[in-house]
SEMAR-279800 format. One line per 3 residues: number of its first residue (from 1); their letters; for each residue x, y, z of C-alpha. Coordinates in steps of 0.25 Angstrom, whole numbers. Each point is the difference from the previous one (the first is absolute). Layout:
NUM) a) X:Y:Z | ...
***
This chain:
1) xxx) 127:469:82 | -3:-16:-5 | -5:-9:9
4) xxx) 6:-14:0 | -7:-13:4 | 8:-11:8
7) xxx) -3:-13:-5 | 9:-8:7 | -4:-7:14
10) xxx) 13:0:6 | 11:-9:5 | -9:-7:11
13) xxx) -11:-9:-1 | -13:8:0 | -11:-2:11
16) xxx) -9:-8:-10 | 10:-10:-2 | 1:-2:16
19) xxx) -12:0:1 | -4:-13:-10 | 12:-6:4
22) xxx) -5:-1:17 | -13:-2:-6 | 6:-12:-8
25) xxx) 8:-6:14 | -13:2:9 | -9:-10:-9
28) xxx) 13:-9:-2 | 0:0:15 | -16:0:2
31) xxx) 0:-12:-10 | 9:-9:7 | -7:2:14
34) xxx) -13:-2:-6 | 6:-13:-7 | 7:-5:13
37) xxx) -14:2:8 | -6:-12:-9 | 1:-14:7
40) xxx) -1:-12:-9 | 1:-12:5 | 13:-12:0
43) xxx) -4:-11:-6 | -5:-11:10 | 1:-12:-11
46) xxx) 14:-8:2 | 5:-4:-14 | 7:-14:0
49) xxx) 4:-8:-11 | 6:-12:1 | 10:-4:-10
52) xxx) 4:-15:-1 | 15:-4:3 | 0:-5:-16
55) xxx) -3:15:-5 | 15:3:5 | 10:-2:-6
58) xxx) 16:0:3 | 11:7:-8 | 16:-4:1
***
């Protein structure tokens, strides 16, 4: 009697791949938590700049 060895994984996705792929989502998701619990401060400094009337110019 010969034994035959069967190679071939199957038509569904096998465990391992799963497996990295919700391993994959939880950092995405554990990064964007961690990244959204950082407060940086606005800007308090008011940026104005004055433009005289002589910089404009009309177009017809």
């Amino acid at each position: 009697m010969q034994f035959t060895k069967n190679t071939s994984r199957g038509k569904f996705l096998g465990l391992g791949l799963v497996f990295k792929i919700l391993v994959a989502i939880f950092i995405i998701i554990f990064g964007f938590m961690l990244i959204n619990q950082i407060n940086l401060p606005a800007p308090v400094k008011q940026i104005e700049k004055i433009l005289p009337n002589e910089n404009f110019k009309t177009i017809k």
